[in-house]
PAROMI-140983 format. One record per residue (C-alpha): residue in one letter; residue number from 1; z, x, y. Coordinates in nm, 3 decimals. Last residue first. Example, Ala and Ser with C-alpha at 12.3 -4.5 7.8 and 13.67 -1.06 7.14 Angstrom:
<atoms>
ATOM   dokol   kolmi        zz        xx        yy
ATOM       s       2     0.714     1.367    -0.106
ATOM       a       1     0.780     1.230    -0.450
</atoms>
This chain:
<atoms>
ATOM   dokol   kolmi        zz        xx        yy
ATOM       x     422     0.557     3.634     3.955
ATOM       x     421     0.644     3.305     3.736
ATOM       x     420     0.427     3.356     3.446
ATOM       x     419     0.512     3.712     3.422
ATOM       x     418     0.879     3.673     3.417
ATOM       x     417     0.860     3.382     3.120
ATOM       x     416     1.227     3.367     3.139
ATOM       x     415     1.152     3.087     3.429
ATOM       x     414     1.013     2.865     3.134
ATOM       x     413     1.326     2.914     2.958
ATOM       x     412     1.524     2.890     3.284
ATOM       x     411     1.372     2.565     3.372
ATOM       x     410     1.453     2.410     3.013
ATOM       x     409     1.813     2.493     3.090
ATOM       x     408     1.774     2.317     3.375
ATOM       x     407     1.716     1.998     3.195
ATOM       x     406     1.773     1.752     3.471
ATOM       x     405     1.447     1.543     3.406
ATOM       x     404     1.304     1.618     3.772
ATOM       x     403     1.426     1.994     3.717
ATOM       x     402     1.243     1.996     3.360
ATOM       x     401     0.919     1.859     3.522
ATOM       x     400     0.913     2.105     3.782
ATOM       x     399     0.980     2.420     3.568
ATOM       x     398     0.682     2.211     3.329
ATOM       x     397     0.432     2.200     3.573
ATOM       x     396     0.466     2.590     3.733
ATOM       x     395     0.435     2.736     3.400
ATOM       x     394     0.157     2.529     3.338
ATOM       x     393    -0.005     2.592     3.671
ATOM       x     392     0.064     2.979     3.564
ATOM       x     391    -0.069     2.941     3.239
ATOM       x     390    -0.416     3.146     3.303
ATOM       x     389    -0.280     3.474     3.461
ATOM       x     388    -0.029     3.479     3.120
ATOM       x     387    -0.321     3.463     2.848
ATOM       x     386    -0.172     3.490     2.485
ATOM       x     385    -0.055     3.085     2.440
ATOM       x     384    -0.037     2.984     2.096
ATOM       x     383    -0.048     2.649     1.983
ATOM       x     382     0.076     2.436     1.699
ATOM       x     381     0.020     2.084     1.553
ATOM       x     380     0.125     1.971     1.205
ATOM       x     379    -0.093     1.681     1.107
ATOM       x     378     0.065     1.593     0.789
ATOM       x     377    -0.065     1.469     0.470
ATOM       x     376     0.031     1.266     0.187
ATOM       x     375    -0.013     0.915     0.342
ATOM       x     374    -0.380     1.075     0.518
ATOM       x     373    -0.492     1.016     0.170
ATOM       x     372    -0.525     0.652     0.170
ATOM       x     371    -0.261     0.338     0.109
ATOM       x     370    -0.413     0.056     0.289
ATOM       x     369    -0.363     0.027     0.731
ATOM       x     368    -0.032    -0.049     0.924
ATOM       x     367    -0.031    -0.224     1.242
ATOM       x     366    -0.088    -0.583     1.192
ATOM       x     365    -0.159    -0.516     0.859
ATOM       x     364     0.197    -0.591     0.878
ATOM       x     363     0.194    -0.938     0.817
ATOM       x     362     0.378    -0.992     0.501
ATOM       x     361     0.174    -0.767     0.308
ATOM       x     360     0.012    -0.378     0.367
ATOM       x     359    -0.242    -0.296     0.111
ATOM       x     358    -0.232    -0.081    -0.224
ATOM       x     357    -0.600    -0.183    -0.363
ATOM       x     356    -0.779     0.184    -0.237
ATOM       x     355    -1.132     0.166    -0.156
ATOM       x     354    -1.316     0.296    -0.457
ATOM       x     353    -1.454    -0.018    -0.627
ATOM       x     352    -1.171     0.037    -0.825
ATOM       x     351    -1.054    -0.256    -0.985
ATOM       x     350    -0.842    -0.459    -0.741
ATOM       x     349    -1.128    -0.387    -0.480
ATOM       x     348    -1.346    -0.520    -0.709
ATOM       x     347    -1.129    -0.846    -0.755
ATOM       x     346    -1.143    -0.936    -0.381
ATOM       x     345    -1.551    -0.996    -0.465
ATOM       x     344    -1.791    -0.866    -0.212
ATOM       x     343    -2.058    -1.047    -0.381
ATOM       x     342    -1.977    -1.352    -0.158
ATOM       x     341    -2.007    -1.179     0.173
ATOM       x     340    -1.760    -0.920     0.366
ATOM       x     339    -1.452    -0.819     0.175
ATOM       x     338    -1.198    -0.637     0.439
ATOM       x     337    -0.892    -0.477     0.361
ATOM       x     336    -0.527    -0.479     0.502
ATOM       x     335    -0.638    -0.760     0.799
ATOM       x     334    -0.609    -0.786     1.118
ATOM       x     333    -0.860    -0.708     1.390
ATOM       x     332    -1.158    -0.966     1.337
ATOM       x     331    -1.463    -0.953     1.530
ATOM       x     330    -1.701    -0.742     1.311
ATOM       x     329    -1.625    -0.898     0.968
ATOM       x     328    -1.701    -1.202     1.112
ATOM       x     327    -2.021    -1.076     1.203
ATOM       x     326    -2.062    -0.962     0.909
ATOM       x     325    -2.037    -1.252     0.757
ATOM       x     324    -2.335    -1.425     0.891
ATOM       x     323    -2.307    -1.763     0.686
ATOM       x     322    -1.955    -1.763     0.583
ATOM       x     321    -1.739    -1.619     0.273
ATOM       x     320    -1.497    -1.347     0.444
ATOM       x     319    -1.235    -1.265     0.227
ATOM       x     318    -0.921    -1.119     0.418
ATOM       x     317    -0.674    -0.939     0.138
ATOM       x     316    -0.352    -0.827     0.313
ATOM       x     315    -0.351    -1.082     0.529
ATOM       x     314    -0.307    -1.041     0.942
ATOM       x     313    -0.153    -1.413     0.953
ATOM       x     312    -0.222    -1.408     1.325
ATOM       x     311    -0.569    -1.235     1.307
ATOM       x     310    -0.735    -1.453     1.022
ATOM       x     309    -0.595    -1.774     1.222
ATOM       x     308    -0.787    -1.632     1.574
ATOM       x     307    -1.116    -1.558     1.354
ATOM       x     306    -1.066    -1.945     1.213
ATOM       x     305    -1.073    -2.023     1.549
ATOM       x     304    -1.363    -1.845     1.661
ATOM       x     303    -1.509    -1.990     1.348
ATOM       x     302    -1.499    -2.291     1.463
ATOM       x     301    -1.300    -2.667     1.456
ATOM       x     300    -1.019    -2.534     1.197
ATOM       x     299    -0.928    -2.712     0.885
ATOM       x     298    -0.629    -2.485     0.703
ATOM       x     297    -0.580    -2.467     0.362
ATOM       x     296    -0.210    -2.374     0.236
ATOM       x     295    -0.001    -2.125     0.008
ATOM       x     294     0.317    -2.077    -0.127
ATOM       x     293     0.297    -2.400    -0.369
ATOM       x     292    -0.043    -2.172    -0.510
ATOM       x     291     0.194    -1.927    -0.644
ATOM       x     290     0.376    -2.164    -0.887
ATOM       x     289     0.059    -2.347    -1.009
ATOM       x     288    -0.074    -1.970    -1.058
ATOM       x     287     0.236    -1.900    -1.274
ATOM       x     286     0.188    -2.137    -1.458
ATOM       x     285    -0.164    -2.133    -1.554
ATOM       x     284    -0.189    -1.786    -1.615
ATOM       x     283    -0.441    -1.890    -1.933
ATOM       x     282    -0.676    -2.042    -1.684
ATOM       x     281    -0.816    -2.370    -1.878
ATOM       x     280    -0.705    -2.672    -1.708
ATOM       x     279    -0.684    -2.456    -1.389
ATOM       x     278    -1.067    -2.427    -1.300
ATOM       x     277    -1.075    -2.792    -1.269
ATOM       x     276    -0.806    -2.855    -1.051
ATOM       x     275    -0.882    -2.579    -0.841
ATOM       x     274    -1.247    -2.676    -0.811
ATOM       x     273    -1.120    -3.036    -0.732
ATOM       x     272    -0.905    -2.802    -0.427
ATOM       x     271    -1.201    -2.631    -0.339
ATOM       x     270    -1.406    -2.938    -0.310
ATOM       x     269    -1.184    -3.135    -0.034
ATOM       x     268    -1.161    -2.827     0.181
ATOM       x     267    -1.527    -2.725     0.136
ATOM       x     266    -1.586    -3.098     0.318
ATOM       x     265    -1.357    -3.049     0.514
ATOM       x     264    -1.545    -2.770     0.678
ATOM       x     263    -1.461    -2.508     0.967
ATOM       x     262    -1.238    -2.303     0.695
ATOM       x     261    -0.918    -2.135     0.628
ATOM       x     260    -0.792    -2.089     0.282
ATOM       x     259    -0.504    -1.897     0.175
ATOM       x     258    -0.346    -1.761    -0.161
ATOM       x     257     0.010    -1.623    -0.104
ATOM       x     256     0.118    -1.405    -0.446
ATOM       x     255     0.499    -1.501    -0.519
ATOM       x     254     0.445    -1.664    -0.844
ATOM       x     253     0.293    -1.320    -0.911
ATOM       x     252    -0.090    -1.203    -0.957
ATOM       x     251    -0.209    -1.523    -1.135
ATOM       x     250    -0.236    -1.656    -0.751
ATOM       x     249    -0.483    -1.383    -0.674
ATOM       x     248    -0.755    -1.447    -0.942
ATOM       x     247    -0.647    -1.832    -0.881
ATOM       x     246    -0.790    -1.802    -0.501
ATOM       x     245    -1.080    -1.603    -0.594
ATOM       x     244    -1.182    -1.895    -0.888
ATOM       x     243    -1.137    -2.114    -0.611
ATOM       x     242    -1.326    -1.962    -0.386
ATOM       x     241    -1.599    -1.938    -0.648
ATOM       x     240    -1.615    -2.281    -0.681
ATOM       x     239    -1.640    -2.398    -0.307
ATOM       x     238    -1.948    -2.177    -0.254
ATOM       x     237    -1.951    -2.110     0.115
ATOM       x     236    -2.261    -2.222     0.346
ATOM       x     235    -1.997    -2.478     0.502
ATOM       x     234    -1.802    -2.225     0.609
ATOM       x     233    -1.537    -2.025     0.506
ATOM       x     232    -1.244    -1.725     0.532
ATOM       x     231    -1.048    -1.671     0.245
ATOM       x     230    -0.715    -1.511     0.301
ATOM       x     229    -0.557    -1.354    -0.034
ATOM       x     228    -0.190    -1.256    -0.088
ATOM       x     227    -0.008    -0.997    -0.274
ATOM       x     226     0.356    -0.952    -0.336
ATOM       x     225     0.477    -0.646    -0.147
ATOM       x     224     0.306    -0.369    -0.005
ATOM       x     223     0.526    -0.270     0.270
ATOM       x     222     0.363     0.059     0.379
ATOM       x     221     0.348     0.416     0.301
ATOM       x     220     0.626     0.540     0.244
ATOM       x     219     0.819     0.852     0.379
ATOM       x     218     1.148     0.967     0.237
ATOM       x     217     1.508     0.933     0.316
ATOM       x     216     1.340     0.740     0.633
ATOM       x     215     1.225     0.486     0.411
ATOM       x     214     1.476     0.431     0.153
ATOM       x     213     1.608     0.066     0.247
ATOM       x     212     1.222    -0.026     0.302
ATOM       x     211     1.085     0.060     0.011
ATOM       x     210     1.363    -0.083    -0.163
ATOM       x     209     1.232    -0.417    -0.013
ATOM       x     208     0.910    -0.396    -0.131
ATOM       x     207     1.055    -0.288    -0.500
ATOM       x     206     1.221    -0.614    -0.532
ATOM       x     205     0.950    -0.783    -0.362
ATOM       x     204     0.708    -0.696    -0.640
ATOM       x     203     0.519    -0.373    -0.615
ATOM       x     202     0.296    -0.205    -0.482
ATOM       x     201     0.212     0.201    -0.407
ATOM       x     200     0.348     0.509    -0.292
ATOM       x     199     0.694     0.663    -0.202
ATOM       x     198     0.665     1.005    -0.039
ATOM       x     197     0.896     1.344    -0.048
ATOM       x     196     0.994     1.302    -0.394
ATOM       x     195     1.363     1.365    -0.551
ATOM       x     194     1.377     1.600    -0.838
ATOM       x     193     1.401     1.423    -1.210
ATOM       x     192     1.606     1.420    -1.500
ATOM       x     191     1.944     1.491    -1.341
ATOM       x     190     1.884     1.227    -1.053
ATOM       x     189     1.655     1.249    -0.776
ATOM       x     188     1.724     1.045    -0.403
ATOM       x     187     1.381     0.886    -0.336
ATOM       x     186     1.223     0.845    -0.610
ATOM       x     185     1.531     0.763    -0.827
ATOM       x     184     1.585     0.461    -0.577
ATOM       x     183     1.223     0.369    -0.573
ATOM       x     182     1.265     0.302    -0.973
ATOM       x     181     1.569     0.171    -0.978
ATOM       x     180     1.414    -0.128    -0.720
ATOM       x     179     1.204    -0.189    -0.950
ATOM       x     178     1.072     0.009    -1.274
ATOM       x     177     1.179     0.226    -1.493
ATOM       x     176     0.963     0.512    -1.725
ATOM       x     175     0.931     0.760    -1.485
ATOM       x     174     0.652     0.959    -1.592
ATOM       x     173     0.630     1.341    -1.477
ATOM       x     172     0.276     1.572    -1.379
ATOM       x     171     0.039     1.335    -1.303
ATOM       x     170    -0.316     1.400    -1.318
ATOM       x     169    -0.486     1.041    -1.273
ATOM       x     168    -0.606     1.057    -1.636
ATOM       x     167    -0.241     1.111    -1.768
ATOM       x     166    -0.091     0.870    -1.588
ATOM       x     165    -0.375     0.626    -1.699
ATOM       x     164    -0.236     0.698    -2.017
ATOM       x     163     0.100     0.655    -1.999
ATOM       x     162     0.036     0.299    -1.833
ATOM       x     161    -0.177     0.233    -2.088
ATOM       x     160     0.058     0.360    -2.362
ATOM       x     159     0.363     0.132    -2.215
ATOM       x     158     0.655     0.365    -2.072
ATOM       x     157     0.878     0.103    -2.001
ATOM       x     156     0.892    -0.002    -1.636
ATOM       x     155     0.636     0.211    -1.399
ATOM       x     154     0.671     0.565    -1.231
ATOM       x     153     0.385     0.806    -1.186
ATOM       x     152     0.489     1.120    -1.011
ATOM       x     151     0.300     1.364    -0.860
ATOM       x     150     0.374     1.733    -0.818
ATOM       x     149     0.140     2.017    -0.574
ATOM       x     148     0.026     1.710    -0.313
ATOM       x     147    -0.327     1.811    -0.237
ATOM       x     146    -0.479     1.481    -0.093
ATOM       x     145    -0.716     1.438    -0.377
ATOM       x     144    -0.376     1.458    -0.612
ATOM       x     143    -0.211     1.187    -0.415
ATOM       x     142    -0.525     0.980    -0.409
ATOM       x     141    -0.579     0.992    -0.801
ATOM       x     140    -0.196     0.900    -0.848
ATOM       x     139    -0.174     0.597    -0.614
ATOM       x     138    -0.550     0.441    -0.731
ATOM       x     137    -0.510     0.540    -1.078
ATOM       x     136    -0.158     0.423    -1.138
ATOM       x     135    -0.264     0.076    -0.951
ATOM       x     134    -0.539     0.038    -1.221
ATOM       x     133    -0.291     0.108    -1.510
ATOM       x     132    -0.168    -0.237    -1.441
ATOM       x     131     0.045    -0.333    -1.731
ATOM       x     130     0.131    -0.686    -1.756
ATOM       x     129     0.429    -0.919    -1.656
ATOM       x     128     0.596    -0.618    -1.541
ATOM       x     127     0.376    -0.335    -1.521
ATOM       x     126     0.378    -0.222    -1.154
ATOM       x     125     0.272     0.169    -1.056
ATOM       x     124     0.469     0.355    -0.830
ATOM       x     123     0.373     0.688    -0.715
ATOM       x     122     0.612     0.947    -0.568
ATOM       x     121     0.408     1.230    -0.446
ATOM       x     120     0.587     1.574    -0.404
ATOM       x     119     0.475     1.864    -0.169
ATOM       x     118     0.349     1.690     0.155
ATOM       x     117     0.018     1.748     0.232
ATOM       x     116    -0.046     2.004     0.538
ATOM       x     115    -0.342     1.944     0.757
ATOM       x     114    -0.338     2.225     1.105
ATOM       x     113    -0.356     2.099     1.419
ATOM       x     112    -0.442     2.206     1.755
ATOM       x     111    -0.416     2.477     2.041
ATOM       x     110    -0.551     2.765     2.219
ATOM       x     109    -0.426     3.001     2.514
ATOM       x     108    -0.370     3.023     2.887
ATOM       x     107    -0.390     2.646     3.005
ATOM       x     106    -0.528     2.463     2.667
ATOM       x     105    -0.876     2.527     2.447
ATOM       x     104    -0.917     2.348     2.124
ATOM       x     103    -0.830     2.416     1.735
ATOM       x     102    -0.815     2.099     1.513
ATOM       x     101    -0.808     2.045     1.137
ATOM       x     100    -1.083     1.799     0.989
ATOM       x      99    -1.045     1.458     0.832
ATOM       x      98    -1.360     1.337     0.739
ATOM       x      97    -1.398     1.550     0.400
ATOM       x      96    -1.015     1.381     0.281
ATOM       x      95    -1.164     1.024     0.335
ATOM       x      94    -1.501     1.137     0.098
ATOM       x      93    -1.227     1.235    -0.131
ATOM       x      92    -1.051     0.971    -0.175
ATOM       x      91    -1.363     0.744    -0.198
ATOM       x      90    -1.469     1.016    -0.499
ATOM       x      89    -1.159     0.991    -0.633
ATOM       x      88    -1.136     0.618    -0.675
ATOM       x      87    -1.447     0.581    -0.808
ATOM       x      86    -1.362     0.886    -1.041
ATOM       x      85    -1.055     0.708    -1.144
ATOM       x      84    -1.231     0.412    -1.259
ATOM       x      83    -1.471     0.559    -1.450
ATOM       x      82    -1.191     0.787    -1.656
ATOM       x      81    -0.982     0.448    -1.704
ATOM       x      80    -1.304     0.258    -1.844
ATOM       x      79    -1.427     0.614    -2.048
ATOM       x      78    -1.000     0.595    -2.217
ATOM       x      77    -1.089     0.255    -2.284
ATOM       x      76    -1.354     0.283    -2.450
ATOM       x      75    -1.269     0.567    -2.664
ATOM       x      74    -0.949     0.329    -2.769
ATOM       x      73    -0.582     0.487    -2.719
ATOM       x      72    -0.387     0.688    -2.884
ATOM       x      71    -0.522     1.081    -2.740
ATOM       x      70    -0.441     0.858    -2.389
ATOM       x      69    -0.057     0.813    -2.514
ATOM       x      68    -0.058     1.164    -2.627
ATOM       x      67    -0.179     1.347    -2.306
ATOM       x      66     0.117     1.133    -2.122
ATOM       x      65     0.341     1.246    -2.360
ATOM       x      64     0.264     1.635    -2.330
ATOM       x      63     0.228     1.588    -1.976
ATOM       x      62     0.611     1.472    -1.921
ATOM       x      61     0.824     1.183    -1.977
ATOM       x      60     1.139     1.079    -1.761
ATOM       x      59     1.392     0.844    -1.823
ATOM       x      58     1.435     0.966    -2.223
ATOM       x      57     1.468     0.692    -2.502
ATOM       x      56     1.849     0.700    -2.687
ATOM       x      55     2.007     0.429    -2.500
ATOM       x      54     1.668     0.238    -2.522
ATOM       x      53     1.422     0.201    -2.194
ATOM       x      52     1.276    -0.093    -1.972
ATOM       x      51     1.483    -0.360    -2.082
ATOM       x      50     1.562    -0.495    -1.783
ATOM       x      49     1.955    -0.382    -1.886
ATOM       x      48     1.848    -0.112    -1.988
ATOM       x      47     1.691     0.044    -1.753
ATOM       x      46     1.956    -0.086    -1.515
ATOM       x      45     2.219     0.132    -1.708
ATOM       x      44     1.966     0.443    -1.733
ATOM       x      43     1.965     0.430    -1.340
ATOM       x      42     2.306     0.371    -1.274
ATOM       x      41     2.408     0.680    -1.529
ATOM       x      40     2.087     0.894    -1.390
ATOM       x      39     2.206     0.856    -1.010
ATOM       x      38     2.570     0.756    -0.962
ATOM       x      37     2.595     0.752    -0.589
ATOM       x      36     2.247     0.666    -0.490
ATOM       x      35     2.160     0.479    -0.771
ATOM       x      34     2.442     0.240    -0.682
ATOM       x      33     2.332     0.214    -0.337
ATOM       x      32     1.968     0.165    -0.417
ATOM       x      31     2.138    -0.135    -0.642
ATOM       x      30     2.337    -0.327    -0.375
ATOM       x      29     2.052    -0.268    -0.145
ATOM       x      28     1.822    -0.476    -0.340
ATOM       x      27     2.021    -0.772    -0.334
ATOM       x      26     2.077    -0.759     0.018
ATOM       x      25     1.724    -0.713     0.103
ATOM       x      24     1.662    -0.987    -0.128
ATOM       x      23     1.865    -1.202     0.012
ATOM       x      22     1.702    -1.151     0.384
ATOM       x      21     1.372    -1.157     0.273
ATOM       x      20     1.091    -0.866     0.251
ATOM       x      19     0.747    -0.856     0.427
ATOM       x      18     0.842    -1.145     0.614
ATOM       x      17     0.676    -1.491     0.491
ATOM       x      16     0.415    -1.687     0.739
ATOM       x      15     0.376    -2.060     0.758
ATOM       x      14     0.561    -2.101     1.068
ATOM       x      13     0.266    -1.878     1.194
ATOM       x      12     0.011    -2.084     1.040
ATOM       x      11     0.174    -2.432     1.175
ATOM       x      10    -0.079    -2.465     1.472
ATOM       x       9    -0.421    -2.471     1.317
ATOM       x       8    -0.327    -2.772     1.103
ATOM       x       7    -0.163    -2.766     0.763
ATOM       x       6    -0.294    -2.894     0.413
ATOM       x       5    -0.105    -2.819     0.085
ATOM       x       4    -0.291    -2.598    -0.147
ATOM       x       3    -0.268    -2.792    -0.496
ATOM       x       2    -0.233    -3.177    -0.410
ATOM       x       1    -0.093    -3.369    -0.697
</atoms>
């Protein structure tokens, strides 16, 4: 049985999944619409009908059970989440210090921006198959670095991990659903909980494609659905520990998209008996079988090529295992994060390296970049003109402009100006 089926250079766009299907979309919308209309009753009946919560358990937690949860578990633990986090913050933070507000000189007065974060973070955090306290940390951590005054954590059940991570991350309410539910009560509020301005973080497709029904409602960052991997090698690449990369991601979902690109068929041939090997004993075994059917190696002539595949499947996850890496790294455009040389394992990122692990899927790392602060703020512009003599090309300008467009009412504003126009 072949593992990663083998396609040439010119099937990788047929290859490539939308960010969100068609059925799914559908699906989806069926149950943001019923959340919409009936808020807490729809979203306690889908609660429990995933099992999430209890007819008697509450929707939403607060700080005293968060603090609880992390007063339960291990010392060692609670110092791994704490560690984490302050990776995370400190990268948050050091993108926060770069972005500065703007004042600069226009015609007859000054200009620029102010930063504003929005008010309420909404900050999903998976935990279906497992818990994954990491992605709390990364959404929640970056939220509060960016200023938002209210975060909220939500994630199915409300498992102690989860709860606690919450809690380390600063959050101030735990929604204890998950899925499409989940985005839904994010983004229109029910009796429990006020509605958020932003929607944060990954998710399966289910909440992917919510994402998308609600943006506009509220903001969101990307489409960060299932999660796929792009390795990028030569012949210098270790064939084993691409494998072992490509089953860390295919373990992720039987929807996770594990790619291989390379100049060699020789690494082609021993990746997949690496596969094979590795897979005898990977306790996700199913599920990785599964997610590997969704993904493919491709034999390419160079590494121009392979530079060309890397930028039309724009992956979330681009893995760059070749002689000069760098240079690689250098030349390509697409990709949600970048991990440059074998040490630069995909699996750090997952754990809080610092960079953030919520990445845009399905392709649109073409023009959307990983979850950082600048989701939660706002670049709110504003100017203030005070010198009259010195707008009078500007006054001039935009009375002609506003008769070219046919907005005469425009023209009489400007003309109201009476200085401006003596």
């Amino acid at each position: 049985m072949t593992l990663l089926k083998q396609i040439s250079p010119d099937r990788i766009a047929r290859e490539l999944r939308p960010p969100v299907d068609q059925t799914t979309l559908a699906a989806t919308d069926e149950i943001v619409r019923s959340v919409r209309s009936d808020g807490s009753a729809s979203i306690r009946s889908y609660a429990e009908r995933f099992g999430e919560r209890a007819p008697c358990d509450p929707l939403v937690l607060g700080r005293k059970e968060m603090r609880a949860a992390l007063d339960a578990i291990s010392p060692d633990n609670v110092r791994l989440l704490e560690r984490t986090a302050e990776r995370i913050h400190v990268f948050a933070q050091s993108q926060r210090d770069a972005i500065r507000e703007l004042d600069v000189a226009i015609p007859g007065g000054r200009a620029g921006h102010t930063i504003e974060p929005v008010e309420s973070a909404g900050c999903y955090a998976p935990a279906g198959r497992y818990p994954l306290p990491s992605s709390a940390l990364m959404t929640a951590v970056t939220a509060r670095v960016a200023g938002c005054d209210r975060v909220v954590v939500a994630s199915p059940g409300a498992q102690p991990i989860m709860l606690a991570a919450a809690a380390i991350a600063g959050a101030d309410e735990f929604l204890a659903v998950g899925g499409a539910h989940a985005i839904a009560a994010m983004a229109y509020g029910c009796v429990e909980m006020q509605a958020c301005d932003v929607i944060v973080g990954p998710g399966n497709k289910w909440v992917t494609a919510a994402k998308q029904l609600v943006n506009g409602v509220v903001g969101i960052d990307m489409l960060a659905g299932p999660s796929e991997l792009l390795v990028i090698a030569d012949d210098s690449a270790d064939t084993d520990l691409i494998a072992a990369d490509l089953l860390a991601q295919a373990e992720h979902d039987t929807d996770a998209v594990p790619m291989l690109v390379t100049t060699s068929c020789a690494v082609a041939a021993a990746v997949e008996e690496a596969l094979a090997v590795r897979l005898e004993t990977l306790p996700s075994r199913a599920t990785a079988l599964e997610a590997l059917e969704n993904g493919f190696v491709c034999v390419v002539e160079s590494l121009d090529e392979a530079r060309a595949a890397a930028d039309t499947i724009a992956a979330e996850h681009l893995e760059i295992l070749t002689d000069d890496p760098q240079q690689f790294a250098d030349a390509v455009r697409n990709a949600g994060a970048l991990f440059i040389g074998a040490a630069s394992a995909e699996v750090f990122g997952d754990y809080g390296a610092g960079p953030n692990h919520t990445l845009p899927t399905g392709g649109t790392a073409r023009f959307q970049a990983g979850l950082s602060v600048m989701h939660f703020l706002r670049l709110r512009s504003w100017m203030q003109i005070d010198n009259t003599s010195q707008a009078r090309d500007l006054c001039s300008d935009a009375r002609r402009l506003a008769g070219i467009e046919g907005l005469l009412g425009h023209a009489a504003s400007v003309q109201a100006r009476k200085l401006w126009s003596a």
